[in-house]
NUKE-570631 format. One line per 3 residues: their letters; for each residue x, y, z of C-alpha. Coordinates in nm, 4 decimals. Layout:
<sites>
a = X Y Z; ... .
</sites>
This chain:
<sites>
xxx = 6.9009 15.4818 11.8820; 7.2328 15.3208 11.9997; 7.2418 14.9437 12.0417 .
xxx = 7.2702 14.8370 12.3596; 7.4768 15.0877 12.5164; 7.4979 15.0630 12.8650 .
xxx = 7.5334 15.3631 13.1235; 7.6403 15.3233 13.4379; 7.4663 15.5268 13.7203 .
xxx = 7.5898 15.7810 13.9604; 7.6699 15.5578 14.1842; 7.8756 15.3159 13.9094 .
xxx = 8.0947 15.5817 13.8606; 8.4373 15.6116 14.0564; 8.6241 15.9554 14.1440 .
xxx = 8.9779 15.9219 14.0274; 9.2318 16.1053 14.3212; 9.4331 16.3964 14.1274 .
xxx = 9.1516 16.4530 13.8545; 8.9129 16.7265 13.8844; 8.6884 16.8189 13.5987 .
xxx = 8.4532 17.1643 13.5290; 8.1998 17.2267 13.2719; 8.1198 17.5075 13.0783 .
xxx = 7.8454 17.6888 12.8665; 8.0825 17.8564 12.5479; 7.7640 17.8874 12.3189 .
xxx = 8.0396 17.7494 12.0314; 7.7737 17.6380 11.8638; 7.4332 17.6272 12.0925 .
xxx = 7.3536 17.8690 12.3089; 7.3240 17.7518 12.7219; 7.4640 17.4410 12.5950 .
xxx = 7.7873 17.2661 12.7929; 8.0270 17.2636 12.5177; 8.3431 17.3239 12.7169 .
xxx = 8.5686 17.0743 12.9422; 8.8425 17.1175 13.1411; 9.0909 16.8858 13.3354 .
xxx = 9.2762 16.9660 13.6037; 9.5548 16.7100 13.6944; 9.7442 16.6579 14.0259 .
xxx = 10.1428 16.7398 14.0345; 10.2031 16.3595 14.0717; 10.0342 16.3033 13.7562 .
xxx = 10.1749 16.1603 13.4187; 10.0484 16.1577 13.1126; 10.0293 15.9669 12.7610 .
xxx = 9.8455 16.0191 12.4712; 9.8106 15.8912 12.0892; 9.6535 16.0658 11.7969 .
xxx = 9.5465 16.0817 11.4475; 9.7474 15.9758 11.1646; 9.5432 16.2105 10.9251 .
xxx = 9.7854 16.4183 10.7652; 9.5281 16.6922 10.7766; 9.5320 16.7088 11.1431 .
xxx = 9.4174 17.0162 11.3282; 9.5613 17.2661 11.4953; 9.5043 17.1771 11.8419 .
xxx = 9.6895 16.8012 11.7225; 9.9986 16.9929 11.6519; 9.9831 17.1628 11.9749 .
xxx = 9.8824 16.9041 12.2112; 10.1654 16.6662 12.0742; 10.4122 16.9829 12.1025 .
xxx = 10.3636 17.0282 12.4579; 10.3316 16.6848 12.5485; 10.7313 16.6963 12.3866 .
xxx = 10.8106 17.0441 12.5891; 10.9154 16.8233 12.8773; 10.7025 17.0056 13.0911 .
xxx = 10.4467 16.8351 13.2798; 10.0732 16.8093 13.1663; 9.8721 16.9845 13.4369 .
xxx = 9.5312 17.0756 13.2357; 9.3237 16.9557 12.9625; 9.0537 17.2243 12.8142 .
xxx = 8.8178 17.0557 12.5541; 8.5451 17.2176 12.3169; 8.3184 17.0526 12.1044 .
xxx = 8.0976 17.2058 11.8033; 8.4122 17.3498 11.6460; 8.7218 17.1642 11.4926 .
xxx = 8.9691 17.4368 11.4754; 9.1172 17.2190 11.1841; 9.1502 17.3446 10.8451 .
xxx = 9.2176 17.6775 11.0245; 9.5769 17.7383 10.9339; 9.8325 17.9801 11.1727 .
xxx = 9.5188 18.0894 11.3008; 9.3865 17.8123 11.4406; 9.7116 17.7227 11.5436 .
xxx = 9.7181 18.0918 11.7627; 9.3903 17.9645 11.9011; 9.4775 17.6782 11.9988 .
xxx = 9.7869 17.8715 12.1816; 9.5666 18.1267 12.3270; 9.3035 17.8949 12.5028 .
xxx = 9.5758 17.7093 12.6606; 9.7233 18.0405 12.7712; 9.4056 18.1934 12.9223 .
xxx = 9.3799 17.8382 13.0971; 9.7225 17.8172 13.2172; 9.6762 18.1912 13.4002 .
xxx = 9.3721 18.0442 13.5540; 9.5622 17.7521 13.7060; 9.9610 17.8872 13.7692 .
xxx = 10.0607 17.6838 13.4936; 10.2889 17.7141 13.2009; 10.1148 17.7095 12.9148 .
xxx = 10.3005 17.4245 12.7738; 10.1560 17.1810 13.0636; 9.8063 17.2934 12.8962 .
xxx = 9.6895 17.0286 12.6301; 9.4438 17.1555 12.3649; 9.1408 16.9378 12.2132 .
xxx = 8.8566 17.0087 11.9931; 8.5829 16.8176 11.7943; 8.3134 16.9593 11.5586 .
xxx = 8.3196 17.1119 11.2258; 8.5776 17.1423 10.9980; 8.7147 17.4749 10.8000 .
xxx = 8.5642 17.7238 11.0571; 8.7424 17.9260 11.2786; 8.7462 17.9073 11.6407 .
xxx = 8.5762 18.1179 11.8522; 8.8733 18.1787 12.1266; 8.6915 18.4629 12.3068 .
xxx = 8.3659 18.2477 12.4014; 8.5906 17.9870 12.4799; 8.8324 18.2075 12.6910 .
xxx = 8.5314 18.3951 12.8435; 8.3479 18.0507 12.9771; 8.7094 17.9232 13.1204 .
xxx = 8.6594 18.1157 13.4541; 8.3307 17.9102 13.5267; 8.5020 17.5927 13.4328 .
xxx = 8.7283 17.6702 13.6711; 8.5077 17.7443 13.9369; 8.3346 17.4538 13.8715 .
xxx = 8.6300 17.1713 13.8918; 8.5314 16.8801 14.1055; 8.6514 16.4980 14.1106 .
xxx = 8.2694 16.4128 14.0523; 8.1645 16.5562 13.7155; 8.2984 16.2648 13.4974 .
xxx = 7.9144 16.2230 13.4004; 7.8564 16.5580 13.3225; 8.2077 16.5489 13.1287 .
xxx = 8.0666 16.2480 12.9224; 7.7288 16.4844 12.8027; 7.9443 16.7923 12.7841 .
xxx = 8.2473 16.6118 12.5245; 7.9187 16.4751 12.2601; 7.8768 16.6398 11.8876 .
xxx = 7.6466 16.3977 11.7044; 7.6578 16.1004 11.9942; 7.2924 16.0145 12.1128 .
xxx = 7.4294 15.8659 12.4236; 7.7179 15.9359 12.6742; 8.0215 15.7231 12.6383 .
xxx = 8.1754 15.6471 13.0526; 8.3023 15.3257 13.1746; 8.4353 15.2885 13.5508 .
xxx = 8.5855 15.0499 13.7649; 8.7525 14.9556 14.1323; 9.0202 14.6665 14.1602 .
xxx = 9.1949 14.5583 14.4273; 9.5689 14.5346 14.4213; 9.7541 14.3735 14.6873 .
xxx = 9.5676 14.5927 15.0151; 9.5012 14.9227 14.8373; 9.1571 14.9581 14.6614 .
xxx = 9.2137 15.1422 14.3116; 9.0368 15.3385 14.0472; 8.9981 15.3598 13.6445 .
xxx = 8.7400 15.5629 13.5001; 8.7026 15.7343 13.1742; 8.4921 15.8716 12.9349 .
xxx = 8.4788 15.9103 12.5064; 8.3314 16.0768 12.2219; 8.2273 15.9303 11.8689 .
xxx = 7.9521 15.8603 11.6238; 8.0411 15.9022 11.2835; 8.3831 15.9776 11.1199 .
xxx = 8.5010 15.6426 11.2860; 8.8292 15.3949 11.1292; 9.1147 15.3284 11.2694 .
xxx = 9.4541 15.4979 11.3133; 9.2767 15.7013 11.5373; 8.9109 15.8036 11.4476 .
xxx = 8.6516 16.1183 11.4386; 8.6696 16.0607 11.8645; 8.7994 16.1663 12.2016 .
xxx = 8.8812 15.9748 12.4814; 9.0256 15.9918 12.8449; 9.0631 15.7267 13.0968 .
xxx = 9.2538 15.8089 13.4464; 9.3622 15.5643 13.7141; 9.4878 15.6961 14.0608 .
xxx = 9.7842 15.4374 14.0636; 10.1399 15.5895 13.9575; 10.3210 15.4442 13.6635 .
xxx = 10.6566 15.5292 13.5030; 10.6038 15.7395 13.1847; 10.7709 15.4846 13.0041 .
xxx = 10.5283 15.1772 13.1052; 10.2869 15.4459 13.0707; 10.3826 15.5096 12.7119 .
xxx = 10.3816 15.1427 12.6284; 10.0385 15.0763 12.8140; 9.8531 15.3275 12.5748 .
xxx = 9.9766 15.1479 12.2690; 9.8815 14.8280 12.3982; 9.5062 15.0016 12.4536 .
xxx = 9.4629 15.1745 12.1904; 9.5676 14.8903 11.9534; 9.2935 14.6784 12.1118 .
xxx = 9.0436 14.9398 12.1369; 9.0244 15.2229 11.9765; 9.2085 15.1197 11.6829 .
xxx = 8.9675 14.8452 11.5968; 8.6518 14.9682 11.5629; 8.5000 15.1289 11.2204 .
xxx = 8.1803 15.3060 11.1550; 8.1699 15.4511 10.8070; 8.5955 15.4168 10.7139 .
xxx = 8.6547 15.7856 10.7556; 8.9663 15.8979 10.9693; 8.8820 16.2103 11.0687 .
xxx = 9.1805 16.5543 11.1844; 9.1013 16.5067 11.6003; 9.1128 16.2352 11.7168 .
xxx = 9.2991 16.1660 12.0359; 9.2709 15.8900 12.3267; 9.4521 16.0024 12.6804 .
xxx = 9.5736 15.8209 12.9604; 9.6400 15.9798 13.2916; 9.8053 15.7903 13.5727 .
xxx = 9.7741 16.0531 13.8858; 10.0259 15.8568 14.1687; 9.7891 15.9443 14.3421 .
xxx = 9.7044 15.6014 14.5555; 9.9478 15.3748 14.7368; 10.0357 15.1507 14.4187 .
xxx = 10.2943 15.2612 14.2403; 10.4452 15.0562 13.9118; 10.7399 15.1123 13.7365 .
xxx = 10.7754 14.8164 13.4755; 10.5769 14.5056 13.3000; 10.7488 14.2861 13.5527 .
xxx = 10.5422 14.4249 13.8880; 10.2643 14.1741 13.9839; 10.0224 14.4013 13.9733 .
xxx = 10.0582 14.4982 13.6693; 9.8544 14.2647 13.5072; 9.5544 14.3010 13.6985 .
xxx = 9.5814 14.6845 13.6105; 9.6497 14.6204 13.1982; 9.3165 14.3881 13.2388 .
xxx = 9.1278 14.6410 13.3747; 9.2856 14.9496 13.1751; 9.1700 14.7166 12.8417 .
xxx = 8.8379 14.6519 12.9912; 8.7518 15.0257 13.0059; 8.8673 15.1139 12.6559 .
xxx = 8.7293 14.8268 12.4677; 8.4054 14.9645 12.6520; 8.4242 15.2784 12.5293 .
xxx = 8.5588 15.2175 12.1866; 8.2904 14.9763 12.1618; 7.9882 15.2931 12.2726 .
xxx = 8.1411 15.4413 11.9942; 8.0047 15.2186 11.7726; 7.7144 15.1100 11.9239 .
xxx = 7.5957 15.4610 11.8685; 7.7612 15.5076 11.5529; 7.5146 15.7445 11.3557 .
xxx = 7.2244 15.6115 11.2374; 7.3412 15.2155 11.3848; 7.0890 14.9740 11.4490 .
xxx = 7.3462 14.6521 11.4769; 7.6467 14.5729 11.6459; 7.8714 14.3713 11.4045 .
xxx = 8.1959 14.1423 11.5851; 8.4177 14.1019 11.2483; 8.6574 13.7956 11.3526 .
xxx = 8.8681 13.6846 11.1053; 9.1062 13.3364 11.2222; 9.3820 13.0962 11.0402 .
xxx = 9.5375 13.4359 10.8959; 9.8667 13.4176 10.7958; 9.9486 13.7334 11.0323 .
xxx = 9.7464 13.9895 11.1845; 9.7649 14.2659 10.9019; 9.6164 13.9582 10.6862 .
xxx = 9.3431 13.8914 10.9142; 9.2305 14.3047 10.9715; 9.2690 14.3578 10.5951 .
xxx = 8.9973 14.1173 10.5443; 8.7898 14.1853 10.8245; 8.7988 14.5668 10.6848 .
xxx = 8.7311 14.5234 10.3507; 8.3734 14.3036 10.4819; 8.3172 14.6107 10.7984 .
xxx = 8.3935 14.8782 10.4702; 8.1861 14.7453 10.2314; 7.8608 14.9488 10.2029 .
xxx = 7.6605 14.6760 10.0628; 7.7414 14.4367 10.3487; 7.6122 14.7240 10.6215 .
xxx = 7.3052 14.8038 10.3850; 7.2376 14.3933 10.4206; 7.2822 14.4323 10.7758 .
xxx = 7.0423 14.7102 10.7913; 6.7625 14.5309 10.5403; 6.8615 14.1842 10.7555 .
xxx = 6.8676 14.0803 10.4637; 7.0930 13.7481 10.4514; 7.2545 13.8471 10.1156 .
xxx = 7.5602 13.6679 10.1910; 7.7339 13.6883 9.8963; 7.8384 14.0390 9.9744 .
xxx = 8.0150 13.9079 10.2469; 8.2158 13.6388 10.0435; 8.2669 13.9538 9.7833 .
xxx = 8.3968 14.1992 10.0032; 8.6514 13.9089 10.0929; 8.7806 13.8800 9.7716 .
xxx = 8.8378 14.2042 9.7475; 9.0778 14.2076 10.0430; 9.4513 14.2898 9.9233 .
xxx = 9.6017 13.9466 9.9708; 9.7773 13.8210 9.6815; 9.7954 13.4616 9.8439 .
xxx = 9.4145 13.4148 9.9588; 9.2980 13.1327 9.8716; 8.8531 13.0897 9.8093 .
xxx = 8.8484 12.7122 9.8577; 8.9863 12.7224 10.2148; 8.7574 12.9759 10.3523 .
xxx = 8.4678 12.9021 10.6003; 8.2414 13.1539 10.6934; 7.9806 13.1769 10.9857 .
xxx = 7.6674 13.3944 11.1044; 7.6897 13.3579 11.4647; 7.7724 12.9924 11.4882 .
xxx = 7.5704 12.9476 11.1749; 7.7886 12.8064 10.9269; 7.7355 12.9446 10.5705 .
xxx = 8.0383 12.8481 10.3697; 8.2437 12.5780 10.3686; 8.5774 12.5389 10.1654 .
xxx = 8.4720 12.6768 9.8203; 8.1168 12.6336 9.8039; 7.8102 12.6978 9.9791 .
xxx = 7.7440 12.4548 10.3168; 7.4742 12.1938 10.2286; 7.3213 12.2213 10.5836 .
xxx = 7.2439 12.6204 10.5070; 6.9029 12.7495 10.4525; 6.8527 13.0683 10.4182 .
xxx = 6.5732 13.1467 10.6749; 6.8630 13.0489 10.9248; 7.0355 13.3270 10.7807 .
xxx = 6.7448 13.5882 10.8469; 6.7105 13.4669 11.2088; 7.0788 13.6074 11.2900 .
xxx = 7.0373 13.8812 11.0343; 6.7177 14.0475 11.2552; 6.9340 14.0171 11.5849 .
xxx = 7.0511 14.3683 11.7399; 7.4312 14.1909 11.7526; 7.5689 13.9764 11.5146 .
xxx = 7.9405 13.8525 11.4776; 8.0957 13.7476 11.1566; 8.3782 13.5080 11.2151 .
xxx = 8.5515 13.3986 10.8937; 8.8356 13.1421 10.8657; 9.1440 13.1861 10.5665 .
xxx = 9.2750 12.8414 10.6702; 9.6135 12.9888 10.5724; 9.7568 13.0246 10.9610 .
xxx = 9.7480 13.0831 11.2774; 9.6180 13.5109 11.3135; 9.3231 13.6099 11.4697 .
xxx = 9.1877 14.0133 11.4877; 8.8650 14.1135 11.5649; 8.7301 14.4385 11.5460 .
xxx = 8.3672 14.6166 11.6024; 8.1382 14.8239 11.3422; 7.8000 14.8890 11.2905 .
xxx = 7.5115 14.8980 10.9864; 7.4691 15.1549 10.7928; 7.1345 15.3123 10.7741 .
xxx = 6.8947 15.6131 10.5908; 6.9587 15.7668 10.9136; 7.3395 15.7988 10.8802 .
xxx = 7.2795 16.0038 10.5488; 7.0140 16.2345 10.6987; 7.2157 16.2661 11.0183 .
xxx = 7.5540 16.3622 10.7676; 7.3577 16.6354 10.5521; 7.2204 16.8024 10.7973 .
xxx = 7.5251 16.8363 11.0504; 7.6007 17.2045 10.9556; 7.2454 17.2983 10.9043 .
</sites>
């Protein structure tokens, strides 16, 4: 059961001019079961995207990244879950080819301006006919209004759909930003087992485009953690169609602001749905760590507490076995930590004080906060001025049961 996840209705959910997206039975895995996406983007539209640093990444990675370098225009996206096409070798890498190709005919593209994504198991090979035999109905099926559908269709082990969507106002035009991601399990940083694409009808430069999905993705995606595990997939889109009245072309237009606010608003949303239905979660963690030195101080120790798998087993008992927390900060690679200027808080309960256990702490405080649904951890290094936070969940029996019996 995911914690807290919140999705929007029908009516919460915003068309995005230039983006039309169709659906698709492949049977990849499931029979009569949407397992195929496609995107179809406007000529005026531009494109960014960042993806996994896992050397091991698969085949439709190397493509995706390849054509997004051809110079030629992204046009399409075609998507398939229930099958990784990693592991796969030059065949998977032919798949990968031959999907975009079949799509590309569909649409008068090149098949360079086709971008490739899949999500599923590892070490099996692709089934490119069922894929290239259910690409005709996608296409028949493009409209700007299946982003919900999209969200259902993009889901391997996810209980819930991921979508976010907003309107802003900038200046006299009205605006859009909507997207949509995938993710359960197989979640860390540097990219994670997870897709996600987010559109806005306003036109930006590739280059502010290119910087804006860093700035995302660094506050987002890259900062949430389920079970540690980078997975071969992963990749988070943005799309700016050019398609509205507002067009930006640097940091320095006034608008841009409001549009970077609302742009972060959307992925921390998502990135966030990721966790909340992480596989088997039944707790929300916030990890802050402040007074780091810098910020690679302050995420080292708020991963080594969000890694440690006897903190999220005491988050799943609620059991307030603090000392876990206190170990799994020692264990963070800092030569120059330094015990007896930490604090440490459950909410705004405050457990540790500078070296020792806080006087005021009882420990049926502790198990109040440790039975809540969300719970943030906020520890202080007194040794500057960093602060990161980032997102993860328990870990439960259900996370085990749910990982043995993926393939089965």
């Amino acid at each position: 059961m995911a914690v807290n996840l919140h999705i929007p209705s029908q009516s919460e959910i915003y068309a995005v001019a230039g983006v039309d997206i169709g659906i698709a039975a492949a049977g990849i895995r499931k029979p009569d079961h949407n397992d195929l996406t496609i995107f179809s983007l406007s000529d005026n539209s531009r494109v960014a995207g960042v993806f996994t640093q896992n050397r091991f990444c698969a085949a439709p990675v190397h493509i995706a990244k390849a054509h997004l370098a051809s110079g030629k225009a992204p046009r399409a996206f075609v998507i398939n879950t229930g099958n990784a096409n990693a592991g796969t070798g030059e065949t998977g890498m032919a798949a990968a080819r031959q999907t975009c190709e079949t799509l590309a005919k569909l649409l008068k593209l090149r098949p360079e301006q086709v971008l490739p994504f899949s999500t599923g198991v590892i070490l099996e090979p692709l089934p490119t006919q069922k894929i290239c035999d259910a690409l005709p109905h996608a296409v028949e099926g493009l409209t700007d209004r299946n982003w919900f559908h999209a969200a259902h269709s993009i889901m391997t082990t996810d209980t819930q759909p991921k979508i976010a969507s907003q309107r802003l106002d900038l200046g006299t035009e009205t605006v859009h930003v909507t997207g949509i991601s995938k993710g359960s399990g197989m979640i860390r940083p540097n990219m994670a087992t997870m897709l996600a694409f987010i559109a806005t009808d306003v036109g930006l430069s590739q280059a502010l485009l290119n910087e804006t999905i860093q700035t995302l993705a660094n506050q987002s995606f890259n900062r949430i953690t389920v079970d540690g595990d980078t997975s071969t997939n992963d990749a988070f889109m943005l799309i700016a169609t050019g398609e509205s009245n507002v067009q930006i072309q640097s940091s320095a237009d006034p608008r841009y602001p409001a549009l970077l606010q609302t742009l972060s608003e959307i992925s921390l949303d998502l990135a966030q749905k990721i966790v909340r239905d992480g596989e088997g979660a039944t707790k929300f963690i916030r990890i802050r760590v402040s007074e780091a030195q810098s910020s690679d101080d302050a995420l080292r120790v708020a991963y080594a507490i969000a890694h440690s798998p006897l903190v999220k087993t005491a988050f799943f008992a609620s059991d307030p076995n603090l000392g876990r927390i206190l170990s799994a900060i020692g264990n963070a690679p800092i030569a120059t930590l330094d015990p007896s200027r930490i604090n440490l808080w459950l909410d705004k309960l405050h457990i540790f004080k500078q070296g020792e256990r806080n006087p005021d702490y009882n420990e049926s405080q502790g198990q109040a906060v440790m039975q809540q649904q969300e719970i943030e951890v906020h520890v202080a290094l007194g040794q500057g001025n960093s602060t990161e936070t980032i997102y993860t969940s328990d870990l439960s029996h259900d996370y085990v049961s749910i990982n043995a019996d993926y393939r089965s």
